[in-house]
Every structure is written in structure tokens, then in C-alpha cells.
C-alpha positions in Angstrom: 125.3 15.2 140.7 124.3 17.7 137.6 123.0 20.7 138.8 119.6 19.4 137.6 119.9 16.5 139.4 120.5 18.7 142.9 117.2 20.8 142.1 115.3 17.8 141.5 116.7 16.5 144.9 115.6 19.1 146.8 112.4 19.3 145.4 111.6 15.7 146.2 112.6 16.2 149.5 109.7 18.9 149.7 112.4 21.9 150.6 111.3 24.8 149.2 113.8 26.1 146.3 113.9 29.0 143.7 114.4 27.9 140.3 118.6 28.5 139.8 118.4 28.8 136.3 119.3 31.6 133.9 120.1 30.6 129.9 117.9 30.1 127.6 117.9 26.2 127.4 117.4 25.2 131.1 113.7 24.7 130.6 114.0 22.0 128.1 117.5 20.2 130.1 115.2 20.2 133.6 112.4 18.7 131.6 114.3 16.3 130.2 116.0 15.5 133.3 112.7 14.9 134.8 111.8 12.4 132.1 115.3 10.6 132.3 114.7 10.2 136.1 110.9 9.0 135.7 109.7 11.4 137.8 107.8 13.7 136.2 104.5 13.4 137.7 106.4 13.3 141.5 107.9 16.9 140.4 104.4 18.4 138.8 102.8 17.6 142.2 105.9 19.4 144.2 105.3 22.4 141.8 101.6 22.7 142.7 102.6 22.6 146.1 105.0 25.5 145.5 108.3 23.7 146.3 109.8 24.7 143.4 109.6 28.7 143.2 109.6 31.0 140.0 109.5 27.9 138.1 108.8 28.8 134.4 105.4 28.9 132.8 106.4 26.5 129.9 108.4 24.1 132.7 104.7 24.2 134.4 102.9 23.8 131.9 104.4 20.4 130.3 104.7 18.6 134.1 101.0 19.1 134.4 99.9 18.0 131.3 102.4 15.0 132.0 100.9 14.5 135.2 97.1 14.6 133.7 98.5 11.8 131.1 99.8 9.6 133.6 96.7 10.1 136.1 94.4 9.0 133.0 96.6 6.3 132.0 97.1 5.0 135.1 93.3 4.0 135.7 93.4 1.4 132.3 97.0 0.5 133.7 95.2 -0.8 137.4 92.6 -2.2 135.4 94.6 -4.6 133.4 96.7 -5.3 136.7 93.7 -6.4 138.1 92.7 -8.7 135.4 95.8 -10.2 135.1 96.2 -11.0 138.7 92.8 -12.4 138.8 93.2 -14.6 136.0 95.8 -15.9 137.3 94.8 -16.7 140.6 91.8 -18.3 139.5 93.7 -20.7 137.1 95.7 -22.0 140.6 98.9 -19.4 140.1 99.2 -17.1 142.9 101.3 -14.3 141.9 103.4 -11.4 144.3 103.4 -8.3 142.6 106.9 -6.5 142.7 108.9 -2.8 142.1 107.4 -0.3 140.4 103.6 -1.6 140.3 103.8 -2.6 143.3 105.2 0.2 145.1 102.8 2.5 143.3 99.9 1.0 145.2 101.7 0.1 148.6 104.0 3.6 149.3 103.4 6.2 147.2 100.1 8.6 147.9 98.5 7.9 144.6 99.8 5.4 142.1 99.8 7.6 139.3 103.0 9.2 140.6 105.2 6.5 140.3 105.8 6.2 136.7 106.4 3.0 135.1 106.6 1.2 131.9 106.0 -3.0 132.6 104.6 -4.8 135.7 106.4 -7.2 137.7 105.1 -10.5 138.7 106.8 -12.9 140.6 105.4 -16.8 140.5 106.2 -20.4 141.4 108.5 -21.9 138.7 106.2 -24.5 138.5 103.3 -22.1 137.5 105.3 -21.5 134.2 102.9 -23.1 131.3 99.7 -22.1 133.5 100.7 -18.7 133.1 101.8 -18.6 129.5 98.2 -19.8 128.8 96.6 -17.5 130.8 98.0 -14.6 129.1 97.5 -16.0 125.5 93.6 -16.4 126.7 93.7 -12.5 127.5 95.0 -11.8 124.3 98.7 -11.0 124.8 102.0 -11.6 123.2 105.1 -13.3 124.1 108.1 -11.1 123.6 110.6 -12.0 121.5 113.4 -12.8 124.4 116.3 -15.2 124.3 115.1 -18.4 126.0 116.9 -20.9 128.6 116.8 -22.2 132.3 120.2 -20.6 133.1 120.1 -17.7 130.4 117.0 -15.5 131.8 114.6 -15.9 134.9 111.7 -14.2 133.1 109.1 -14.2 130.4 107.3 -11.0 129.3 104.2 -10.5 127.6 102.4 -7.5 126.1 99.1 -6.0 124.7 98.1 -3.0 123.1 94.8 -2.2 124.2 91.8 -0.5 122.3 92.8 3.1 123.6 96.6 2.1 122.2 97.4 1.7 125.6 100.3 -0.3 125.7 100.7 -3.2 128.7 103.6 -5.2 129.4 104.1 -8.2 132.6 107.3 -9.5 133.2 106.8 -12.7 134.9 109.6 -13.6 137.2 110.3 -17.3 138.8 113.7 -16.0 140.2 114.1 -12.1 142.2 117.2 -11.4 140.0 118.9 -12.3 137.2 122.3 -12.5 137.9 123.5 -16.1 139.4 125.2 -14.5 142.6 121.9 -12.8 143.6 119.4 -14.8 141.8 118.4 -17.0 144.9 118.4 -14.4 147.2 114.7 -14.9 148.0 113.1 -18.1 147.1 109.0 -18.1 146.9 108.5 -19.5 150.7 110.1 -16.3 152.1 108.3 -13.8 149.8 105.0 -15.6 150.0 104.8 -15.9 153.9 105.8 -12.0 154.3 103.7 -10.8 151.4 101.2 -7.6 152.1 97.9 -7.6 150.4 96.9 -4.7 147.7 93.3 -3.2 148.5 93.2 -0.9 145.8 94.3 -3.8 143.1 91.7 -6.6 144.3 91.5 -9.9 146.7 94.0 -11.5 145.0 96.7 -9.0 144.4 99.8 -9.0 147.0 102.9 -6.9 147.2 106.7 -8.3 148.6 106.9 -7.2 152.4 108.7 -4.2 153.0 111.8 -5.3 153.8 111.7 -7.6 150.9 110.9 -4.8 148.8 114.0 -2.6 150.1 116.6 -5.5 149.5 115.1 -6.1 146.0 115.0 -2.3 145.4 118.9 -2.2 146.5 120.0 -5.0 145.0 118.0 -4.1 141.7 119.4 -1.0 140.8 122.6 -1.9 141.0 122.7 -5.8 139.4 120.4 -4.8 136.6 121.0 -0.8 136.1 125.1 -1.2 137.6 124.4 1.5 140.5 122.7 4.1 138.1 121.6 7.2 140.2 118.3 7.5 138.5 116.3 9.1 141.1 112.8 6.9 140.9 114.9 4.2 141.9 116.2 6.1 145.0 113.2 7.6 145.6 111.4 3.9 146.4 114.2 3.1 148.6 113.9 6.3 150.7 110.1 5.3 150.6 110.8 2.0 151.4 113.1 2.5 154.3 110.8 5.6 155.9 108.4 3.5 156.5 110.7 0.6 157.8 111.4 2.5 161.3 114.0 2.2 163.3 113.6 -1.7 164.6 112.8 -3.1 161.3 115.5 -1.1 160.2 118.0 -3.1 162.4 116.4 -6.0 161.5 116.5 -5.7 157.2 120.6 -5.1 157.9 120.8 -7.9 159.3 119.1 -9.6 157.4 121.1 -8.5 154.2 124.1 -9.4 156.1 123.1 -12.7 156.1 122.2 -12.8 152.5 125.8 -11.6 151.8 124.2 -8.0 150.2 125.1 -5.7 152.9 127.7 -3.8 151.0 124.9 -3.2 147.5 122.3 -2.4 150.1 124.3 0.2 152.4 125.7 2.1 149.0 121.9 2.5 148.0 120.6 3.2 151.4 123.6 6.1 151.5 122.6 7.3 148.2 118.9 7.5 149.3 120.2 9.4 152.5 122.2 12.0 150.5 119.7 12.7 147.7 116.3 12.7 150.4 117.8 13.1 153.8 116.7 9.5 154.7 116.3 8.4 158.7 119.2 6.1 159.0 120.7 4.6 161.6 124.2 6.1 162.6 126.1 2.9 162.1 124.8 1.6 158.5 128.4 1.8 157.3 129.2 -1.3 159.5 127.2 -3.3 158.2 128.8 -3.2 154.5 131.4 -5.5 155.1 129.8 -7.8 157.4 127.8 -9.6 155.0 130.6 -9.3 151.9 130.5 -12.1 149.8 133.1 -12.9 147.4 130.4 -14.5 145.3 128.5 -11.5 144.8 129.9 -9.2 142.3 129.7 -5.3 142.7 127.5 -4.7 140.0 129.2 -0.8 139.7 129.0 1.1 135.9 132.2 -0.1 135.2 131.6 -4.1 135.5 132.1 -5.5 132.2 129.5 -8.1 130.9 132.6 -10.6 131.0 132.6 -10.2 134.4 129.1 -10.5 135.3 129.5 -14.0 133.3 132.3 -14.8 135.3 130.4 -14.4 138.7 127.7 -16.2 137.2 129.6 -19.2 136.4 131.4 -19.4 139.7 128.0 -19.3 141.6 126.5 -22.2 139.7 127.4 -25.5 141.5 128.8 -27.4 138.6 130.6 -27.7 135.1 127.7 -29.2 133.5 125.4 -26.1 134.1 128.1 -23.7 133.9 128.3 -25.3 129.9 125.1 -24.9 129.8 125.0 -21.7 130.7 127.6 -20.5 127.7 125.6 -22.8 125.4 122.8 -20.9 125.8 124.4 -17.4 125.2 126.0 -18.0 122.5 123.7 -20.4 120.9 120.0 -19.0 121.5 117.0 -20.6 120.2 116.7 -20.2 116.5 113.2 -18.9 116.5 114.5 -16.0 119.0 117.4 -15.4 116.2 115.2 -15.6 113.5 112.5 -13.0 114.8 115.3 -10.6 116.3 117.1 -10.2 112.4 113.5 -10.8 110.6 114.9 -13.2 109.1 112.0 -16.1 108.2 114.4 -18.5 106.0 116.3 -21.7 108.4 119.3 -20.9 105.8 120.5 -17.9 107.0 120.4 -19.1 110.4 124.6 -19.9 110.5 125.3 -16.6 109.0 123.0 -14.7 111.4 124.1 -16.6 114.7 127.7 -15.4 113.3 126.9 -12.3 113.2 125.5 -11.8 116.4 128.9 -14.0 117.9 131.5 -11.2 116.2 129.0 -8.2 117.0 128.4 -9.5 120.7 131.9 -10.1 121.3 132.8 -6.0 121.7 130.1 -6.0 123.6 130.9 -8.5 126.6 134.2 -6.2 127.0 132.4 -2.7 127.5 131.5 -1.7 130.8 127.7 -3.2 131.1 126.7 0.5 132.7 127.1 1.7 129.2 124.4 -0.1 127.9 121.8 0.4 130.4 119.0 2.4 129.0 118.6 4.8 132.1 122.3 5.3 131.9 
């Protein structure tokens, strides 16, 4: 950990600390620390509380402006939850809000500290076209993402509302996107152990907690390849807190059985060290009781090659694992032609040429490289 990164530890663990910084520049590196770690409304609050001692006026002053931003935003950002979850459910889709969202309502003590960019929503595969419509009748756009049934277990949609607030809802059908842990949790399990969400409406529901702690494990490190962004390891400490020790017991095994034991212990131990997490004593024992040679350790170093390579071997057969390479390297041709904004069909060999030679490096970098939050 950066010496940043310790502070900020601390500080979300509510242990009162004295600001350990003497040059001229540490104001702006913790604030942008803060911002790379999402959690900047989480630190104002610690600040107010006088965790954080002989912080710097200027360090003080930008959180709590932050914090006012996010507190204001947050209300339109509820708001539009609401009305998307409603919609839904009145056209027949019933939808389980997951992650960030989600956790904001359910675990944190107002949902304007947990920061967040999109939405989550998980649905019935089925539910597909119902839901497309539904967001085009409340006015929002399809993204521009690569399409396929093997390729991508999501859709996303946006709006920019009249305050130039800007709303986006990824709409899952699958918890993950990688093959190996795609299927950890079909609908039937999240459904029956789903949690309602008071503050977001009758018809808005969270995952169950120890649904949410597996996805929150398993998330940060098959999307984000075990980044150490603190939001990330901050739901998990929430997440397990509130587990206890029985449930506790009871979500190792259960990751066991889904073969995730080893991802889940390495976040739950990187929760523990950052915020001093109740554990039990013998988590390590469970990591290589539920090891699965299907599942790949999604780690910064895994190359995308790789992750293809586990994603073939865990489809049952060579005519999806074709499939599966035809649609990476051959996307659909509107996807190609709005990603180069390119409008003409005769450019469309040259283009899907260039992307081949471009993506090509890219398959054999380490995937950590590329995420966003790395």
C-alpha cells in the first residue's frame, strides 16, 4: 500500500490519525487518491467526525464540497432508480438490484456515501426485449456495446437528464461475465434470497447478503483482476460485518461449493487487513477446498488470452466455443460502424482489420493493465 492508501485505511476504519504529510503536493495526491478509490464522500464524513487530524484547509474544503455534490446528486439518482424499477415491474420484469446501487441503500448509513457511476440490474434472460422497450419508453439510449450470446451478459442504457444529470443501467441476465464464473448464481437462487429496498419503492430488491459478498469477491477480481481499490473492499468489509459469525460459516461454505473459495478468501483477507474485519480464525482453509481448475485467478497479471482460454474450456462444446471466437473477432457491423464513426458499409473490411491487428497486442498484455481503476 502507498502511503496514501494506509491513511485512507485508517481513516475508514474510524482510528483517529494525524495527517503524516509534509511537501508541498500531498494535498492534491491524497485528494486524488480519494477520487481514484471512490471514496470521497466516505472520507469527508470521517473528517467531520475528526478522524483525520490537522487535515489541511484546502484538503477539507474540496471533500465537503464533494460530499454536498454527491448528497444533491444522489436524490435525482434514487429517483430515476425508482422509476426504472417500477417500470419494469409493471411491464411483468421483475428486476434484483445489485453492487454499488444496491449496497448504497442496503449497508451503508446514507446512500449518498457510496459513490457510483451506473446501476446494476439483474433480470430473467427471458425479460430481454421487455426491458429494451421499457427503457426506450423512458427515453434512454442503448450503448454502443459489442453484441452476442456468448460475447457479453449485459446491455446498458443511458439518459442525460434535464439537470445534465447523467444515468446509466446495466442490465445483467448472467452475475459475471467471464464463462468460469458466469453461472455462479442462476436467477432461482438470487430471487428466493433477495431483500427488499424501502427507501427505493415496493418493487425494488437487493441480492441477499451473502449473495452480495460472493458477487462483491468474485467481482473485483474477474472484472477489475484483484485491484485494491478501496470502495470495492470497503462493501466487502460491510458486507461481511453484518454477515456474523454463523452466516459467516455458512457463505464459506457455500463458496466452496461454488468452487470460489480461493477469490473469496484473498478479498475477505484484503478486507481484513485494510478495515480490521471480524473473521473467523480459519478462513485460510477454506481457499483450497473449493479450488476449481475451471476457474481462473483473475490476478493483474492474467492476460486477456488467458481469460479466453478459461472461457472456452468452461463452455460445453466446440460449436459454442466457435461461436464464441466468431463473435470477438467478428462483432456486429453496426457496433463497428458506430465505435470508428464510420457510416459507409464499404469501409467495413478495412475497419474490422483494423481492430483485428490493433486487438491482437492487446489480448497479450496483462488485462489488469487495462482496467480503468487500475
Amino acid at each position: 500500500m502507498t502511503t496514501e492508501e494506509t491513511v485512507l485505511s485508517t481513516v475508514l476504519r474510524g482510528d483517529e490519525t494525524r495527517w503524516p504529510f509534509a511537501h508541498d503536493q500531498a494535498a492534491q495526491d491524497f485528494l486524488d487518491a480519494v477520487a481514484r478509490h471512490g471514496i470521497q464522500p466516505l472520507i469527508a464524513r470521517q473528517i467531520r467526525r475528526g478522524i483525520l487530524l490537522d487535515t489541511p484547509a484546502r484538503v477539507q474544503q474540496s471533500l465537503a464540497r464533494g460530499a454536498v455534490q454527491h448528497a444533491a446528486v444522489e436524490q435525482r439518482l434514487a429517483a430515476e432508480v425508482r422509476r426504472v424499477v417500477d417500470a419494469l415491474a409493471h411491464a411483468g420484469v421483475p428486476a434484483l438490484l445489485m453492487k454499488g446501487t444496491a449496497l448504497a441503500h442496503t449497508h451503508y448509513p446514507h446512500p449518498c456515501l457510496r459513490s457510483r457511476t451506473d446501476t446494476d440490474l439483474m433480470v430473467r434472460r427471458g425479460d430481454l426485449a421487455i426491458a429494451a422497450d421499457v427503457f426506450e419508453k423512458l427515453e434512454y439510449e442503448a450503448l454502443n456495446m459489442t453484441q452476442g450470446d456468448l460475447v457479453l451478459n449485459q446491455s446498458s442504457y443511458g439518459r442525460t437528464d434535464r439537470l445534465g444529470i447523467r444515468h446509466v443501467h446495466d442490465v445483467h441476465w448472467k452475475v459475471a461475465g467471464p464463462h468460469s464464473v458466469s453461472d455462479l448464481l442462476n436467477w432461482e437462487e438470487l430471487d428466493g434470497a433477495a431483500m427488499p429496498i424501502a427507501s427505493l419503492g415496493e418493487h425494488a430488491r437487493a441480492l441477499g447478503d451473502a449473495h452480495a459478498l460472493l458477487l462483491a469477491c468474485v467481482h473485483r477480481m474477474a472484472h477489475h483482476y484483484d485491484n485494491r481499490r478501496l470502495i470495492w473492499l470497503y462493501d466487502i468489509h460491510l458486507l461481511a460485518s453484518r454477515l456474523g459469525e454463523e452466516s459467516l460459516q455458512a457463505f464459506m461454505r457455500l463458496v466452496v461449493e461454488k468452487g470460489v473459495a480461493d477469490m473469496s478468501v484473498h478479498s475477505l483477507e484484503l478486507a481484513r487487513e485494510r478495515f480490521a474485519t471480524c473473521l473467523p480464525e480459519d478462513l485460510k482453509a477454506y481457499q483450497t477446498l473449493g479450488s476449481d481448475e475451471s476457474v481462473t485467478r483473475f490476478d493483474h497479471d492474467v492476460r486477456k488470452v488467458d481469460i479466453l482460454a478459461s472461457d472456452l474450456k468452461a463452455l460445453p462444446g466446440w460449436r459454442q466455443r466457435l461461436r464464441l471466437l466468431r463473435e470477438h473477432v467478428f462483432p456486429p457491423a453496426e457496433y463497428i460502424r458506430r465505435r470508428y464513426g464510420v457510416l459507409s458499409p464499404l469501409a467495413l473490411p478495412a475497419l474490422y482489420a483494423h481492430r483485428f491487428v490493433i486487438g491482437a497486442f492487446k489480448w497479450l498484455r496483462p488485462a489488469g493493465g487495462t482496467d480503468p481503476f487500475a
